[in-house]
C-alpha positions in Angstrom: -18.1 -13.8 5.3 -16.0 -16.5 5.1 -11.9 -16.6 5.5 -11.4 -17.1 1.8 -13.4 -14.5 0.3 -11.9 -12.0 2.9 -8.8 -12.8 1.9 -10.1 -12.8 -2.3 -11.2 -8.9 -1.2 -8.2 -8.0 0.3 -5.8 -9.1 -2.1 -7.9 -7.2 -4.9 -7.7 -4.2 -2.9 -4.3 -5.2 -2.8 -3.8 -4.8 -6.2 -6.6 -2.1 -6.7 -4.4 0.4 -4.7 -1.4 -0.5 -6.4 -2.8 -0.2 -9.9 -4.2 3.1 -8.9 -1.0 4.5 -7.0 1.3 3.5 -9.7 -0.9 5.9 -12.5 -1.7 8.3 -10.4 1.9 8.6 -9.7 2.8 8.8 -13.6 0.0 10.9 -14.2 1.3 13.4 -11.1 5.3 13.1 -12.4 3.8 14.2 -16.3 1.6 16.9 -15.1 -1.7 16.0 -15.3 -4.4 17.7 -13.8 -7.1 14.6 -13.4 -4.9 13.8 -10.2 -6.1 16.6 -8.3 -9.4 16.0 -9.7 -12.8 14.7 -6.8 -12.4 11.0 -8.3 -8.8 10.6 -8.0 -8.5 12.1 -4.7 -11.5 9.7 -3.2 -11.2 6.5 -5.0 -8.3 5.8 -3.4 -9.5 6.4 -0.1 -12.4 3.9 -0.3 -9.9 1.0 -1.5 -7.6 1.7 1.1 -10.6 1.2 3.6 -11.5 -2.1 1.8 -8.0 -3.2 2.9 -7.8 -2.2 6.0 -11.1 -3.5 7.1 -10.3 -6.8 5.6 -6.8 -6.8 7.1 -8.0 -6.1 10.4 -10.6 -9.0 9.8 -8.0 -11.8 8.8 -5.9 -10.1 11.9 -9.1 -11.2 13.9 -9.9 -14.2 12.8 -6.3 -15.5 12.8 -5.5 -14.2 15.9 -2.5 -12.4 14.8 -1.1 -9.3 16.5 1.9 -7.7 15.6 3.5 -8.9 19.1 2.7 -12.3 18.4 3.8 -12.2 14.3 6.7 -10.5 13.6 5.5 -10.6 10.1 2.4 -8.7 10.7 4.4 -5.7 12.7 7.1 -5.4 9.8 4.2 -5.2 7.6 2.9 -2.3 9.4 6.2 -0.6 9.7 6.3 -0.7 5.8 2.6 0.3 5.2 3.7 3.7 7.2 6.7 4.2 5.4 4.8 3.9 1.7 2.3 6.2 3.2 4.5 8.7 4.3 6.9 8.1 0.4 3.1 8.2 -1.3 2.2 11.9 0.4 5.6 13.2 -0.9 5.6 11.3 -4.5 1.8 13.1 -5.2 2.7 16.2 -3.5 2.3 18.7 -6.5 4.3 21.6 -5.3 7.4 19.7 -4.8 10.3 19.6 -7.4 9.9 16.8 -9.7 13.1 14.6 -9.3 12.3 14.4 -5.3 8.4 13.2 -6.1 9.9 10.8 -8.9 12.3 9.0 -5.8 9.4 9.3 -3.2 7.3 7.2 -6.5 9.8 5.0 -7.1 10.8 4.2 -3.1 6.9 4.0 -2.2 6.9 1.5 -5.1 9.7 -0.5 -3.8 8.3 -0.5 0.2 5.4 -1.7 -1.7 6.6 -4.8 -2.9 8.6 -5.2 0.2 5.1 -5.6 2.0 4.1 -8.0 -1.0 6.9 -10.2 -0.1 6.4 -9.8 3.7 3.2 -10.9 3.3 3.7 -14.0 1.0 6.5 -15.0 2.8 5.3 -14.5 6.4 9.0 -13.5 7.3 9.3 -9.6 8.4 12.8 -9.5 6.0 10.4 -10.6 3.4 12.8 -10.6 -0.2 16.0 -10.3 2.0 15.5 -13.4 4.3 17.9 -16.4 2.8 
């Protein structure tokens, strides 16, 4: 595959894992029980493959390593912190108001890694 259509993929995936984050984490907050259903659990896995793969692809072809592109590390950093705010915000057995800020922090990390990547800065929307 070609550079462009690895990078089509992986911003769809992008946007696939967002989309399906952001209801699942309404759905979650409002107490419904599809979240904790077969599909909703493994969808999500499969796109966040797709992205992965075609991240580490563009990492390869590029030859970009977080060492070498500051960008690329700060990235990471944030993917592990909306991870780790994405287990708590779907965590059913937690209180509510805690899950909501996990939601809404994972959502903001997220578009922190948006703007990393865009930007190809690792302040992303707080460089000047």
């Amino acid at each position: 595959m070609d550079y462009l259509t690895v990078k089509t993929l992986h911003q769809s995936a992008v946007v696939l894992s967002f989309v399906g984050f952001f209801v699942r984490g309404i759905a979650s907050l409002r107490g419904a029980t599809w979240v904790r259903g077969r599909a909703a659990r493994s969808v999500p896995h499969v796109i966040d493959s797709v992205l992965l793969l075609s991240a580490l692809w563009l990492a390869w072809t590029l030859h970009l390593t977080p060492t070498a592109a500051p960008w690329l590390a700060a990235k990471i950093i944030g993917l592990v912190v909306y991870i780790s705010l994405g287990v708590v915000a779907l965590r059913p057995g937690l209180p509510r108001p805690l899950r909501a800020a996990a939601w809404m922090a994972a959502l903001a990390s997220f578009g922190w890694i948006v703007s990393v990547a865009i930007s190809k800065n690792p302040l992303g929307l707080f460089a000047r």
